[in-house]
C-alpha positions as CSV (number, residue, x, y, z in Angstrom):
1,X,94.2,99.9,105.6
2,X,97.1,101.4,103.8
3,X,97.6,99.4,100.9
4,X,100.2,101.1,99.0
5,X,101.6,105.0,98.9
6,X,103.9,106.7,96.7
7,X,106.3,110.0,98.0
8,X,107.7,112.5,95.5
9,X,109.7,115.5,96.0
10,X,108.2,118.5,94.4
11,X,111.1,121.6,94.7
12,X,113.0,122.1,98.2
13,X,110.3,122.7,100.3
14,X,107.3,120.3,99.6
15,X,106.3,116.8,98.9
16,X,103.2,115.3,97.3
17,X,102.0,112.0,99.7
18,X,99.5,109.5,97.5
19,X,98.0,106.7,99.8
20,X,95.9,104.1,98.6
21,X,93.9,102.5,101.0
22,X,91.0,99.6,101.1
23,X,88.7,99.3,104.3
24,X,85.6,100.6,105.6
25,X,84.4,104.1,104.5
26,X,84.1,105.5,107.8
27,X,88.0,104.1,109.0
28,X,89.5,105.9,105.9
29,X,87.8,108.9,106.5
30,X,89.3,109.3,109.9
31,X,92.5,108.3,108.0
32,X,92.0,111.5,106.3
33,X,91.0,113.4,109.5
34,X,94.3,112.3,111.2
35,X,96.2,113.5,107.8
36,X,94.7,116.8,107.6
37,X,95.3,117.8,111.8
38,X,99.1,116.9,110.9
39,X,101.4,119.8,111.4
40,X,102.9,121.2,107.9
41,X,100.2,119.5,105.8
42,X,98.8,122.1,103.6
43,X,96.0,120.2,101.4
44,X,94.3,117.0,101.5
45,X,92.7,115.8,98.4
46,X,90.8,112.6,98.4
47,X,88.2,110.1,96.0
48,X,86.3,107.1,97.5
49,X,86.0,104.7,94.4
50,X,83.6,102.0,95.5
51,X,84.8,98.6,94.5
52,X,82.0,96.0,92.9
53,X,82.5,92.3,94.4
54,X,84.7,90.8,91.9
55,X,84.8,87.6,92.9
56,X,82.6,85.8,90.0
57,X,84.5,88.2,87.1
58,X,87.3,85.7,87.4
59,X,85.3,82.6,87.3
């Protein structure tokens, strides 16, 4: 589900997390779920970006 993710240290104390995940709406959203009941995490931020079948763009 995780496709890709990118960690940066913002100051001494805190840390942005980006994910970028592909999969069934309802699977990420529990992603997001598990995320936000972590212990420390402050904010979770999210966009869904439906993607079009692109299959015949590259025919």
């Amino acid at each position: 589900m995780v496709s890709g993710n990118i960690h940066i240290h913002l100051g001494k104390d805190y840390c942005l997390e980006v994910f970028i995940t592909e999969g069934e709406a309802e699977d990420i959203l529990n992603f997001i779920g598990r995320i936000r009941a972590m212990r420390g995490v402050q904010r979770v931020k999210y966009t869904m970006v439906p993607l079009a079948d692109t299959s015949e763009h590259w025919l």
